[in-house]
N, CA, C, O and CB atoms as a CASP TS submission, in Angstrom:
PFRMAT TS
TARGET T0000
AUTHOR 0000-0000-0000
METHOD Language model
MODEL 1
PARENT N/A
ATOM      1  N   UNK     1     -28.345 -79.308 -49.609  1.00  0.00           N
ATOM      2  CA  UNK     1     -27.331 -78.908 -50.567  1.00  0.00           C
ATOM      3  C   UNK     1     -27.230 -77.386 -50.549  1.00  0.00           C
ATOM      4  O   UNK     1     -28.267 -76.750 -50.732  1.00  0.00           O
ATOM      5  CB  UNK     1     -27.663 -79.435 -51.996  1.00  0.00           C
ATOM      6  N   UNK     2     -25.782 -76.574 -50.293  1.00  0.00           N
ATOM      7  CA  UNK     2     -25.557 -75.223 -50.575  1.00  0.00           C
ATOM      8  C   UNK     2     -25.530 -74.634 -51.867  1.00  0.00           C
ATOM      9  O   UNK     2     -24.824 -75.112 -52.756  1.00  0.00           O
ATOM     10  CB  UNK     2     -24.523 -74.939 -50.093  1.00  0.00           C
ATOM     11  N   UNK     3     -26.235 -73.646 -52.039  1.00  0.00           N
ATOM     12  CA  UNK     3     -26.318 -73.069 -53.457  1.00  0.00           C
ATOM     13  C   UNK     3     -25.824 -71.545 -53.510  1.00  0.00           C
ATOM     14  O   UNK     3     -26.550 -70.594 -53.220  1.00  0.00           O
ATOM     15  CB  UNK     3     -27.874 -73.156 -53.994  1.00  0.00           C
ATOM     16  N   UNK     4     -24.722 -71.462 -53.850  1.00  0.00           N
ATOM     17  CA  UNK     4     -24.090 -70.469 -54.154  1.00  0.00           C
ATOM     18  C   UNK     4     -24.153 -69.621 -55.009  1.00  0.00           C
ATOM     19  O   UNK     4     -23.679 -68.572 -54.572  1.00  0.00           O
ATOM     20  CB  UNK     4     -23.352 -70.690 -54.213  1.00  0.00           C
ATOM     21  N   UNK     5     -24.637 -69.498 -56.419  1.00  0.00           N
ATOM     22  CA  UNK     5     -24.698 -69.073 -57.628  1.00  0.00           C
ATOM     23  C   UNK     5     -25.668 -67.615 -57.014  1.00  0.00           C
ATOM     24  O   UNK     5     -26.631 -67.470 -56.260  1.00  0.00           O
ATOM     25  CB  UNK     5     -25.387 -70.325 -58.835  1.00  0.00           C
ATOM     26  N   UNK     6     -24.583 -66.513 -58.006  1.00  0.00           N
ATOM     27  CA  UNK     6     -25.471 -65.191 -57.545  1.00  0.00           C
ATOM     28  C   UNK     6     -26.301 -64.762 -58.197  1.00  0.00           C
ATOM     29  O   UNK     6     -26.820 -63.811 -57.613  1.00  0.00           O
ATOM     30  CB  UNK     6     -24.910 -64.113 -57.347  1.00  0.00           C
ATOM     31  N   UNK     7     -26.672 -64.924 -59.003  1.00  0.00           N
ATOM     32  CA  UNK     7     -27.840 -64.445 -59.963  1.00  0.00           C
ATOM     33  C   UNK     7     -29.022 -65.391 -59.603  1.00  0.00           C
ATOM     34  O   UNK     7     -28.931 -66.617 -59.674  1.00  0.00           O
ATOM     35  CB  UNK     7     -27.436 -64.568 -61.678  1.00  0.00           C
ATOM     36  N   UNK     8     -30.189 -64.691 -59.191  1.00  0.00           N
ATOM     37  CA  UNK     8     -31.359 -65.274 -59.075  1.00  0.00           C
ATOM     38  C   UNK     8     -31.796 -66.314 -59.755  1.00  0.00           C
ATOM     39  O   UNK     8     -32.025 -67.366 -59.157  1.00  0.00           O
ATOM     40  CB  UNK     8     -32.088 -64.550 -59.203  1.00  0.00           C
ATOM     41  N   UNK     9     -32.046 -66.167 -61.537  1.00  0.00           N
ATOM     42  CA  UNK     9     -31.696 -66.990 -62.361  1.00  0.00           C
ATOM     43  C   UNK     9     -30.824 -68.181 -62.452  1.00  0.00           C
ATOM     44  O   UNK     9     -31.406 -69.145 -62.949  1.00  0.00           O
ATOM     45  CB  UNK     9     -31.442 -66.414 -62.954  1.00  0.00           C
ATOM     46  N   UNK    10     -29.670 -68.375 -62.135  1.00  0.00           N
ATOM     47  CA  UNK    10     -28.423 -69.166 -61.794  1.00  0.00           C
ATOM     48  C   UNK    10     -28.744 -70.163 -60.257  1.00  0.00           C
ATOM     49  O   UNK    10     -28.483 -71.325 -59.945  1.00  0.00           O
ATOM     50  CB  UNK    10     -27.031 -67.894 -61.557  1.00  0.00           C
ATOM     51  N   UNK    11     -29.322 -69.201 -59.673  1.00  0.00           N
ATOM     52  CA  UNK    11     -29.840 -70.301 -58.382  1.00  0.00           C
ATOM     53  C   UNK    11     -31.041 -71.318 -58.910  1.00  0.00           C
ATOM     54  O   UNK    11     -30.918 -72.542 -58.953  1.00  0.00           O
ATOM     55  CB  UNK    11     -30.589 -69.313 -56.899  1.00  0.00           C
ATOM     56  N   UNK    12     -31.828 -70.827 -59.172  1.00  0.00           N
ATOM     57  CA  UNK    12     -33.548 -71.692 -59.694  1.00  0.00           C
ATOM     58  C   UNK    12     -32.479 -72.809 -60.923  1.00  0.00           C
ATOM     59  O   UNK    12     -32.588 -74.033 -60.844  1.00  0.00           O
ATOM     60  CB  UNK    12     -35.383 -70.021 -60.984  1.00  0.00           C
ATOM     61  N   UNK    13     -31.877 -72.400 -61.579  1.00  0.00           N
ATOM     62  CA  UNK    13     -30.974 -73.314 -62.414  1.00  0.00           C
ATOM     63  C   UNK    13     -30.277 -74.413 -62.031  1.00  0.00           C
ATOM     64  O   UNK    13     -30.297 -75.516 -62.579  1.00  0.00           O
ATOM     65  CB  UNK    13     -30.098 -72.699 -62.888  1.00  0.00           C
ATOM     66  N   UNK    14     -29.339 -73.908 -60.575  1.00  0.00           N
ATOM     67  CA  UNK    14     -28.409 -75.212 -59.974  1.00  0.00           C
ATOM     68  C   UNK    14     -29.374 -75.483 -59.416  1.00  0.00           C
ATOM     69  O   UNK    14     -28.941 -76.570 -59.035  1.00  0.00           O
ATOM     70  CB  UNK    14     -27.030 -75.166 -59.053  1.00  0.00           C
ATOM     71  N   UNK    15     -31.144 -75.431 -58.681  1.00  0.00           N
ATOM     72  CA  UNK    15     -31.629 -76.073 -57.700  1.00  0.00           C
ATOM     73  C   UNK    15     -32.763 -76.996 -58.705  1.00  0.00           C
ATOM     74  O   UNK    15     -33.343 -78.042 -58.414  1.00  0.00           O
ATOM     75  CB  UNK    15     -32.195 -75.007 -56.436  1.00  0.00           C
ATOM     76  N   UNK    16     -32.818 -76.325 -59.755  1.00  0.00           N
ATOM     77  CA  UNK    16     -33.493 -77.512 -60.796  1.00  0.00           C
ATOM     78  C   UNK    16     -32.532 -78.603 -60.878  1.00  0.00           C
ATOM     79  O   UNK    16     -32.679 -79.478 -60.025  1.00  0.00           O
ATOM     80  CB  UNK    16     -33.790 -76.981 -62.437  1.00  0.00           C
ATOM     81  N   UNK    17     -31.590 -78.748 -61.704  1.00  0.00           N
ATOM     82  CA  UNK    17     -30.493 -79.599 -61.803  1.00  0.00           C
ATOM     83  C   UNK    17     -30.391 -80.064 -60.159  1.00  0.00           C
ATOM     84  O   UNK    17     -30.989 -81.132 -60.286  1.00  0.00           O
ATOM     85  CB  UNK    17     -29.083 -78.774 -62.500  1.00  0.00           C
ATOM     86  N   UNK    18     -30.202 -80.031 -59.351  1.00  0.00           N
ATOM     87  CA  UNK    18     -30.155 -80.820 -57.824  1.00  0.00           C
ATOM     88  C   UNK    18     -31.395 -81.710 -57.999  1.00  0.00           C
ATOM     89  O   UNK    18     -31.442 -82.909 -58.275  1.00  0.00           O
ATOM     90  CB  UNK    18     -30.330 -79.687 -56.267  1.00  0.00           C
ATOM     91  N   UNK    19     -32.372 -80.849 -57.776  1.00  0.00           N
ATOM     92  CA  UNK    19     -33.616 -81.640 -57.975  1.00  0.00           C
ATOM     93  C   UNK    19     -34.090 -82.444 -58.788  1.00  0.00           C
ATOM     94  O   UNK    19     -34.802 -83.380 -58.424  1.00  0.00           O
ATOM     95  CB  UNK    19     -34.348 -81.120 -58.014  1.00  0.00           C
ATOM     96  N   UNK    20     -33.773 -82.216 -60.040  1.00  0.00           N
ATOM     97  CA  UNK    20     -33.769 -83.701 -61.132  1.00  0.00           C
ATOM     98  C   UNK    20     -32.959 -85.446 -60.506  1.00  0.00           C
ATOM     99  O   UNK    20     -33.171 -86.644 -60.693  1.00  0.00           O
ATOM    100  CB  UNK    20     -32.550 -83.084 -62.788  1.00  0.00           C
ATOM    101  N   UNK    21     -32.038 -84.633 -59.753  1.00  0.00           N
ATOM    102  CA  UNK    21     -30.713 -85.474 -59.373  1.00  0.00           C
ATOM    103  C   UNK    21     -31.636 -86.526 -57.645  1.00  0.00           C
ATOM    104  O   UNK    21     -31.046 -87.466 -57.111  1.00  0.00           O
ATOM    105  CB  UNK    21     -28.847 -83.845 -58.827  1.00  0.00           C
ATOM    106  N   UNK    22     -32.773 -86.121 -57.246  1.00  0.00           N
ATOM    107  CA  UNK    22     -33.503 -86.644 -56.223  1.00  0.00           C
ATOM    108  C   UNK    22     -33.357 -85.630 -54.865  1.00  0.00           C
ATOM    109  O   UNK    22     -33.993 -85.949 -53.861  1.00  0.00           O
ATOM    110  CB  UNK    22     -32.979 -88.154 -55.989  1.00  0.00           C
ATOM    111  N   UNK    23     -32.387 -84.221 -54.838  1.00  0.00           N
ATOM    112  CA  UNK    23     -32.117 -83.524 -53.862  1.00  0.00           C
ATOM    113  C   UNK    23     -33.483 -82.694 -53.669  1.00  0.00           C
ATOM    114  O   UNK    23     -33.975 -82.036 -54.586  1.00  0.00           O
ATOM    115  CB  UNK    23     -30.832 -82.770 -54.097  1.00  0.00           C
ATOM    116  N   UNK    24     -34.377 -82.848 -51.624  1.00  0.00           N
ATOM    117  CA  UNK    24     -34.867 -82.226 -51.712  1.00  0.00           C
ATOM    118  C   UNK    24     -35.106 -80.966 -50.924  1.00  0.00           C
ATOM    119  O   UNK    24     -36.144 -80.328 -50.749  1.00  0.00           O
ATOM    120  CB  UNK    24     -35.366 -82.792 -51.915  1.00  0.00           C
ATOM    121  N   UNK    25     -33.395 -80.695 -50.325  1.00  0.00           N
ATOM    122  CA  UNK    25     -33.258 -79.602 -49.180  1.00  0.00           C
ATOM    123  C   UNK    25     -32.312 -78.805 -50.054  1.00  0.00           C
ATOM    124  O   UNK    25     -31.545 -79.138 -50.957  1.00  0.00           O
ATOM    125  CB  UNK    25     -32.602 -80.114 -47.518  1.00  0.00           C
ATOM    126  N   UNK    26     -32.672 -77.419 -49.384  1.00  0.00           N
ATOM    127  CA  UNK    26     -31.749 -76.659 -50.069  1.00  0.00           C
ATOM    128  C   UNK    26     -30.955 -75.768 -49.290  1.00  0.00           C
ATOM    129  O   UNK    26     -31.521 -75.941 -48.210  1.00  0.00           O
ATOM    130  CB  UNK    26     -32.355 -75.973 -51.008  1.00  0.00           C
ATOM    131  N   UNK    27     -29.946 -74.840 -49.023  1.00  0.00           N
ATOM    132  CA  UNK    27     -29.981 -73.529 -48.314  1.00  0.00           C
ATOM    133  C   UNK    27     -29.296 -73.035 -49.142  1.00  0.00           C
ATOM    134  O   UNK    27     -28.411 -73.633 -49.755  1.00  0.00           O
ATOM    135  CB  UNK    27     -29.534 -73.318 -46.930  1.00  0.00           C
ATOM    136  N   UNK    28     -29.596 -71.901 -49.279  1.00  0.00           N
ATOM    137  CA  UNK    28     -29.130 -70.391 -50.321  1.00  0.00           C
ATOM    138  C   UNK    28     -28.213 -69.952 -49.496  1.00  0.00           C
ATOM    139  O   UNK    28     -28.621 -69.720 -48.358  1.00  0.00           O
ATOM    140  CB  UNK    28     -30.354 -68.990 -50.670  1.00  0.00           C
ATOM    141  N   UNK    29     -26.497 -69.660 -49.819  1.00  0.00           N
ATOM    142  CA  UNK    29     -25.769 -69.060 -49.279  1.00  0.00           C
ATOM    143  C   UNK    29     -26.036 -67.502 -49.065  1.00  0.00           C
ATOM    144  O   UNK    29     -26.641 -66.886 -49.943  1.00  0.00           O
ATOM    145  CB  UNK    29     -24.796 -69.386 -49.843  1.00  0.00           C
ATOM    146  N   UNK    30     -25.663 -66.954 -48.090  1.00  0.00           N
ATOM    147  CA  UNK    30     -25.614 -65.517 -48.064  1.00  0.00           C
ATOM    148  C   UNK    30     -24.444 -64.543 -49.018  1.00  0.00           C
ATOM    149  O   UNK    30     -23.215 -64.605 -49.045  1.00  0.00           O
ATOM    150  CB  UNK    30     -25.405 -65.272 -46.581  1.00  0.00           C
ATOM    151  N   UNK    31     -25.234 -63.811 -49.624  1.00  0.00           N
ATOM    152  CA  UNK    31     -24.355 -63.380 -50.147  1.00  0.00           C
ATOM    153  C   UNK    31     -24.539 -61.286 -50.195  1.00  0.00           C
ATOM    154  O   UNK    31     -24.193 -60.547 -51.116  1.00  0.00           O
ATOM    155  CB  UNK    31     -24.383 -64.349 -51.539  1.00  0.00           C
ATOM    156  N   UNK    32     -25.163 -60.906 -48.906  1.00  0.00           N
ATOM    157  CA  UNK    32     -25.561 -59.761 -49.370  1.00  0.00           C
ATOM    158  C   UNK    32     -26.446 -59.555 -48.238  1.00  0.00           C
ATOM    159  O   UNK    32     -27.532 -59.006 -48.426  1.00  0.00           O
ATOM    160  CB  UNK    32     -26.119 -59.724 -50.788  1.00  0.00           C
ATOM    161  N   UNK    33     -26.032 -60.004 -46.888  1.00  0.00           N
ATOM    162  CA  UNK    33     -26.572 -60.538 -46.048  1.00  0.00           C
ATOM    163  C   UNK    33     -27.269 -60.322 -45.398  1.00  0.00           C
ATOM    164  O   UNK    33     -27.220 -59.699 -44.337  1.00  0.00           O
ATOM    165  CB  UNK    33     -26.194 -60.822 -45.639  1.00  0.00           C
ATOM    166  N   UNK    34     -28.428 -61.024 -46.153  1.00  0.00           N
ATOM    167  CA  UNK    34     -29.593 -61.114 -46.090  1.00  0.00           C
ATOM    168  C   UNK    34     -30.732 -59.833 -46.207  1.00  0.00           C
ATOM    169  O   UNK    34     -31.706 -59.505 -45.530  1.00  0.00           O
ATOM    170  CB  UNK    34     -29.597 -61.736 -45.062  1.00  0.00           C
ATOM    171  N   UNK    35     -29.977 -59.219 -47.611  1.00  0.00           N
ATOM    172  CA  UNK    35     -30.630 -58.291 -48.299  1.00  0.00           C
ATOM    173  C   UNK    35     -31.389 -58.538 -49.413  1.00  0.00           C
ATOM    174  O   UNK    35     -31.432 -59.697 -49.826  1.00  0.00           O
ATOM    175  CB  UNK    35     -29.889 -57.510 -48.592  1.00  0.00           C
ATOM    176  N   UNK    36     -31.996 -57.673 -49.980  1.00  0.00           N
ATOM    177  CA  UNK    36     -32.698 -57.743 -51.221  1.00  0.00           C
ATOM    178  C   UNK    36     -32.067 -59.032 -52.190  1.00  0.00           C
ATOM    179  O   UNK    36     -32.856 -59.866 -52.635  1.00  0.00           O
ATOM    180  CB  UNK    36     -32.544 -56.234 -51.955  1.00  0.00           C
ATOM    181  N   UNK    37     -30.772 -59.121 -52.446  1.00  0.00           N
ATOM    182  CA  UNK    37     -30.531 -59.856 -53.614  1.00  0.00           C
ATOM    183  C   UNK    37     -30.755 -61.602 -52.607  1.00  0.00           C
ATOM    184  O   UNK    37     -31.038 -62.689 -53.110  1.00  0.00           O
ATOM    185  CB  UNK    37     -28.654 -59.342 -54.481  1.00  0.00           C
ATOM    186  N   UNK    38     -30.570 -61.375 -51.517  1.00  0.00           N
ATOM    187  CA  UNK    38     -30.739 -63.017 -50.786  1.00  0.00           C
ATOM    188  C   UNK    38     -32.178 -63.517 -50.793  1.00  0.00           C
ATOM    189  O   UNK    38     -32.605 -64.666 -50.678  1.00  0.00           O
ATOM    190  CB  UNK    38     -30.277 -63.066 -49.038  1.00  0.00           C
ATOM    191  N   UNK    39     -32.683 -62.601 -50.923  1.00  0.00           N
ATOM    192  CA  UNK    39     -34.065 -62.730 -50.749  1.00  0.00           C
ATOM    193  C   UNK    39     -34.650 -63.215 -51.890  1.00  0.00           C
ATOM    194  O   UNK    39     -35.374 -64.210 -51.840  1.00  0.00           O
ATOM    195  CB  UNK    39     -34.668 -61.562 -50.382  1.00  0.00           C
ATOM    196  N   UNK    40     -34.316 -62.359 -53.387  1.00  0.00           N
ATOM    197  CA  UNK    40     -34.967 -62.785 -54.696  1.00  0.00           C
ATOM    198  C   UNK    40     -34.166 -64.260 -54.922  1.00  0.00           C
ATOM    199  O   UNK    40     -34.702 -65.105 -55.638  1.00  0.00           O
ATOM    200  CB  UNK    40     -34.701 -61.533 -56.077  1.00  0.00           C
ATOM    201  N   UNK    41     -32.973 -64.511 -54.337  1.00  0.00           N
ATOM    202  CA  UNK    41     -32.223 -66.192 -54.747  1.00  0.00           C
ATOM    203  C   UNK    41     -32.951 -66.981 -54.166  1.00  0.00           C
ATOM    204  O   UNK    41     -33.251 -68.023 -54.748  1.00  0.00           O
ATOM    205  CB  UNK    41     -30.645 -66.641 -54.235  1.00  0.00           C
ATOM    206  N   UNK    42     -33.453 -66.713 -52.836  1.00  0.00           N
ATOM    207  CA  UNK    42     -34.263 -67.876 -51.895  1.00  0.00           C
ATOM    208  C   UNK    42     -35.677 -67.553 -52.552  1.00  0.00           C
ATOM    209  O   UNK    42     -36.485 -68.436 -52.260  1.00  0.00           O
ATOM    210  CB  UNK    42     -34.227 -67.626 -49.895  1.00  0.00           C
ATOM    211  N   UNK    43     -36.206 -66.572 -53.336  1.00  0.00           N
ATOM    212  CA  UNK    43     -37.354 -67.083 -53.744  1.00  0.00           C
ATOM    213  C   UNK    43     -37.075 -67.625 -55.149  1.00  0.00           C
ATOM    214  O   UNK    43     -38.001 -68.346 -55.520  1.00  0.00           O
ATOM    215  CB  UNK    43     -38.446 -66.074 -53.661  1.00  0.00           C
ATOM    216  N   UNK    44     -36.251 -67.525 -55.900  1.00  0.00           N
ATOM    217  CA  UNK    44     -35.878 -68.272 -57.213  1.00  0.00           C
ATOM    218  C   UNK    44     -35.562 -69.483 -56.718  1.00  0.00           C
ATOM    219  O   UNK    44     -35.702 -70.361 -57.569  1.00  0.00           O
ATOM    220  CB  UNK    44     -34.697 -67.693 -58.101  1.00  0.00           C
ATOM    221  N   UNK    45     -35.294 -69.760 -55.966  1.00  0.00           N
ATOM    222  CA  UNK    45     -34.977 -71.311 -55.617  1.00  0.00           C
ATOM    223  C   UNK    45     -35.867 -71.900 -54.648  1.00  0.00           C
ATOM    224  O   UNK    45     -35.373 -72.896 -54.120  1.00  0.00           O
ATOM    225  CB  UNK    45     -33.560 -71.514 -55.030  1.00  0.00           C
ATOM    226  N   UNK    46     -37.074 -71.587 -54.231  1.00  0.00           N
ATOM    227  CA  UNK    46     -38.167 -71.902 -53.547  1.00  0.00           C
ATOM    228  C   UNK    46     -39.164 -72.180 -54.685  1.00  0.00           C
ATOM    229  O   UNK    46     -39.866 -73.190 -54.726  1.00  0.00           O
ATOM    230  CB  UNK    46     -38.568 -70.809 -52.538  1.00  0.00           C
ATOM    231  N   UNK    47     -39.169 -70.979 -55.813  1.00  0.00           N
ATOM    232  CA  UNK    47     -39.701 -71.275 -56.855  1.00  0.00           C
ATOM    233  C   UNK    47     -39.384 -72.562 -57.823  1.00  0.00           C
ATOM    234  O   UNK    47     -40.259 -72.916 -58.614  1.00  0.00           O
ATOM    235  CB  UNK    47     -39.560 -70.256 -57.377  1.00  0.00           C
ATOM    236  N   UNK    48     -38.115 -73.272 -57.760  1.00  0.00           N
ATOM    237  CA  UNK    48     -37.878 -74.189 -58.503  1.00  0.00           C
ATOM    238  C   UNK    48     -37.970 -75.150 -57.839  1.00  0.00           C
ATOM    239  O   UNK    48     -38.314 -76.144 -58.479  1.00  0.00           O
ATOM    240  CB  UNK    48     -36.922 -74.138 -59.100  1.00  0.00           C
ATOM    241  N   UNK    49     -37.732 -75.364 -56.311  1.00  0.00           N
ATOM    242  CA  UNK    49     -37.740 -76.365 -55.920  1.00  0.00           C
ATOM    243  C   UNK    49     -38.940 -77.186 -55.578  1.00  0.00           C
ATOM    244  O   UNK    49     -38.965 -78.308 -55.071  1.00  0.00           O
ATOM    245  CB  UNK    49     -37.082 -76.218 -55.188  1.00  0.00           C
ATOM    246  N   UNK    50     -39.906 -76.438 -55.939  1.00  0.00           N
ATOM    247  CA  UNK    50     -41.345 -76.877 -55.292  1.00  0.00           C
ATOM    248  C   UNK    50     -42.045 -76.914 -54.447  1.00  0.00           C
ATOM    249  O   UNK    50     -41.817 -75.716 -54.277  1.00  0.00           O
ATOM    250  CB  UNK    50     -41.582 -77.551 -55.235  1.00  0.00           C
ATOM    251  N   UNK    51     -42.930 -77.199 -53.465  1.00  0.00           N
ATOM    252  CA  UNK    51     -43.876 -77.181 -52.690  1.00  0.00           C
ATOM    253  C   UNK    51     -42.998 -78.419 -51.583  1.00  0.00           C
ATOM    254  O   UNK    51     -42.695 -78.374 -50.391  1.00  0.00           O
ATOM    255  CB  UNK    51     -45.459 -77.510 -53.522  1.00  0.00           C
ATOM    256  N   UNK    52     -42.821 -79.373 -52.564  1.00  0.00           N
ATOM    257  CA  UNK    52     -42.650 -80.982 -51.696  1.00  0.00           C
ATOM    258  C   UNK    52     -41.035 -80.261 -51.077  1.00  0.00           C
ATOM    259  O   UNK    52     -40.687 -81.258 -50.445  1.00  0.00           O
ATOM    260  CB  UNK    52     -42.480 -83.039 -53.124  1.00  0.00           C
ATOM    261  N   UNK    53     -40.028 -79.379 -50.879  1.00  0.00           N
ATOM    262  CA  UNK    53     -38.766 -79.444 -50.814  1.00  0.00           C
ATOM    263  C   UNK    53     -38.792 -78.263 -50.020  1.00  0.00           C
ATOM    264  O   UNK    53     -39.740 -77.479 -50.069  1.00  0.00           O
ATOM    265  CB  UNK    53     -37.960 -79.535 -52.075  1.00  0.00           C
ATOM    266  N   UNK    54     -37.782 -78.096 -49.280  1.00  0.00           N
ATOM    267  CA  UNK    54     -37.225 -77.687 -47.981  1.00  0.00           C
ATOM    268  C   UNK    54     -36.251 -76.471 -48.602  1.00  0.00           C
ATOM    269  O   UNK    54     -35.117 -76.873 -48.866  1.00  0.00           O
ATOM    270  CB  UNK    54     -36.367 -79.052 -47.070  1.00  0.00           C
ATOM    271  N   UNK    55     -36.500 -75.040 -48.882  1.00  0.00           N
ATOM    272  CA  UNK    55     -35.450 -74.292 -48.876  1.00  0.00           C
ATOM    273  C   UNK    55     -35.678 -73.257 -47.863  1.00  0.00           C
ATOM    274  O   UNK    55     -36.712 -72.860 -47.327  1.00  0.00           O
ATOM    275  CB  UNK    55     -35.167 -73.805 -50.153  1.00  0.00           C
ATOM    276  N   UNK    56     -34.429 -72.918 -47.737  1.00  0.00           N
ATOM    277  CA  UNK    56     -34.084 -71.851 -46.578  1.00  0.00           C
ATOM    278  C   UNK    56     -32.413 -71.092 -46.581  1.00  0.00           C
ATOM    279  O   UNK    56     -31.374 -71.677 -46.886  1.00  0.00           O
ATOM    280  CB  UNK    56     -34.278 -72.784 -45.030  1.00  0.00           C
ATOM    281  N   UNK    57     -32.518 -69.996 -46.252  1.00  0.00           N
ATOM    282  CA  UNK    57     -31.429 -69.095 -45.997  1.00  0.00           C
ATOM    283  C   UNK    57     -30.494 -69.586 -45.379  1.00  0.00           C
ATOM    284  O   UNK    57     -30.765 -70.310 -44.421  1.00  0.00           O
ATOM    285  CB  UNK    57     -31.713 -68.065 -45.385  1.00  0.00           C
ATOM    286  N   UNK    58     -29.257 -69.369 -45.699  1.00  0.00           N
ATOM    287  CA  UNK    58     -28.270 -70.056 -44.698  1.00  0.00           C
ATOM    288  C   UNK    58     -28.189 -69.376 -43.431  1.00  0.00           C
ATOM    289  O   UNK    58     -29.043 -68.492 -43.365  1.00  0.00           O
ATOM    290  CB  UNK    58     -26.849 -70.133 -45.237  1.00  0.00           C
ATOM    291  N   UNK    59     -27.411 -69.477 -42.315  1.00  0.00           N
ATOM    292  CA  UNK    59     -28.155 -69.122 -41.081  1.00  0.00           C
ATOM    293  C   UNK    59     -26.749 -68.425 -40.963  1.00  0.00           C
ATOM    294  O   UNK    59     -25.765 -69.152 -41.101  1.00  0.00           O
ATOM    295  CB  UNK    59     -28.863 -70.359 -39.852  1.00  0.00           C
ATOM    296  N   UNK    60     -26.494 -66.598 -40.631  1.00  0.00           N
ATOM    297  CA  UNK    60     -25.785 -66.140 -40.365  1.00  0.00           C
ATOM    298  C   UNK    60     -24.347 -66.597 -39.026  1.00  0.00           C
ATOM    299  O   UNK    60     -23.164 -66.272 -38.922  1.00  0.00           O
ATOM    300  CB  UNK    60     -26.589 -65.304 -40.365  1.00  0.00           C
ATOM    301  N   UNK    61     -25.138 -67.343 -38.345  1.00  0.00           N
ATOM    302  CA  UNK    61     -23.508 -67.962 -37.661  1.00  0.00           C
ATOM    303  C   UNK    61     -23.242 -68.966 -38.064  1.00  0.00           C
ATOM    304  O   UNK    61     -22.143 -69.376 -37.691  1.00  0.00           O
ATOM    305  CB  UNK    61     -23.272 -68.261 -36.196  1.00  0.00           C
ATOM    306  N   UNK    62     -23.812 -69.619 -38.731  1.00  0.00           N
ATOM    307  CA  UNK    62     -22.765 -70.543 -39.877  1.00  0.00           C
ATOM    308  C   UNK    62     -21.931 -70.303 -40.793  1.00  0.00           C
ATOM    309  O   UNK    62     -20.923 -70.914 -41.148  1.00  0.00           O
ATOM    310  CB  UNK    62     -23.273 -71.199 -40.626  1.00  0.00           C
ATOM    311  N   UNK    63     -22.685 -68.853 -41.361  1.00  0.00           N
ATOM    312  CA  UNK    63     -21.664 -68.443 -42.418  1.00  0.00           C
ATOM    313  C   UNK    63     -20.326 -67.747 -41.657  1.00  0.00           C
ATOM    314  O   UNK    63     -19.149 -67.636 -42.002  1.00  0.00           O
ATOM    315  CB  UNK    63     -22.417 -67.310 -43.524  1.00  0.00           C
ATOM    316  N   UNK    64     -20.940 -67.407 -40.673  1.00  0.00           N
ATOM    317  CA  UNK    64     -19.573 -66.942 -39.608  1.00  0.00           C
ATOM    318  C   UNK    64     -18.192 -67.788 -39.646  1.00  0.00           C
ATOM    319  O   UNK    64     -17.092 -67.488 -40.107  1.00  0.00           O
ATOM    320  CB  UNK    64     -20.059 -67.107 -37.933  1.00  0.00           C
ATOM    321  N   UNK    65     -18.727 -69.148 -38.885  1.00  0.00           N
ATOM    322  CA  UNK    65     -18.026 -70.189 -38.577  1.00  0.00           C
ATOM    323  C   UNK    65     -17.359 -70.692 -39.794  1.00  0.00           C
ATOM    324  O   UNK    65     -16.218 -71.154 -39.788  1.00  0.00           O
ATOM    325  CB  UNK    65     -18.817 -71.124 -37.945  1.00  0.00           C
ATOM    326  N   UNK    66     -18.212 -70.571 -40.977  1.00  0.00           N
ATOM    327  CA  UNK    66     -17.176 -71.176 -42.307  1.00  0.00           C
ATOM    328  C   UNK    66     -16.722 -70.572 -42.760  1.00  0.00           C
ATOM    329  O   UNK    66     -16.006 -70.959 -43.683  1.00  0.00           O
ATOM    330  CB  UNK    66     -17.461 -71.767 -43.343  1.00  0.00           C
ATOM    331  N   UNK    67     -16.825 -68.890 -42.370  1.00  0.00           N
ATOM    332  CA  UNK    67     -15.703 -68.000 -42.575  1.00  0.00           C
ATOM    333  C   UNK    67     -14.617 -67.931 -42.115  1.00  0.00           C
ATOM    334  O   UNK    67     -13.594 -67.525 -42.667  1.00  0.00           O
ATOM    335  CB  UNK    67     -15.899 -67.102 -42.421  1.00  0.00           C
ATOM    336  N   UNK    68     -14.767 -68.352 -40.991  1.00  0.00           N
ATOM    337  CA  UNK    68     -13.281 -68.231 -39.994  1.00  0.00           C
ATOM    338  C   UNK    68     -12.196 -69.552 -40.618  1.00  0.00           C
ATOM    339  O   UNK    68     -10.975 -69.648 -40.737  1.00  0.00           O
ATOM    340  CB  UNK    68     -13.748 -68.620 -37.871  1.00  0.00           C
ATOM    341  N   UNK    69     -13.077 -70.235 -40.847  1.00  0.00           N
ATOM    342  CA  UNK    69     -12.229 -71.637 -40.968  1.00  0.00           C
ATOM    343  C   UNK    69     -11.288 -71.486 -41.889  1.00  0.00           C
ATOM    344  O   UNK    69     -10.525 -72.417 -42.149  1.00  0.00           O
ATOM    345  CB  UNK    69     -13.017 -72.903 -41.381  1.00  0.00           C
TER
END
């Protein structure tokens, strides 16, 4: 599941709510790419998602490709 929300806070929030819901992959959109603020969202949402769950950065030529589109 993509998590967009820019506030660090706001990410750990939509990836709690996913995760209540049985979701246990995540990727943090880029938004700052792949600076300081991407970094504190993927650890706010590594932090919520737990140990058992899969988060990770979205991968710069993807965000390419769904840019163009």
């Amino acid at each position: 599941m993509k998590i967009t929300a820019k506030r660090p806070a706001d990410v750990a929030h939509e990836v709690e709510i996913l995760k209540r819901a049985g979701q246990r992959a995540f990727v943090v959109s880029r938004i700052d790419q792949g600076g300081m603020l991407d970094r504190e969202r993927l650890g706010a949402a590594r932090y919520a998602a737990g140990i058992q769950s899969t988060v990770e950065l979205e991968d710069e030529t993807l965000a390419a490709v769904a840019a163009a589109r």
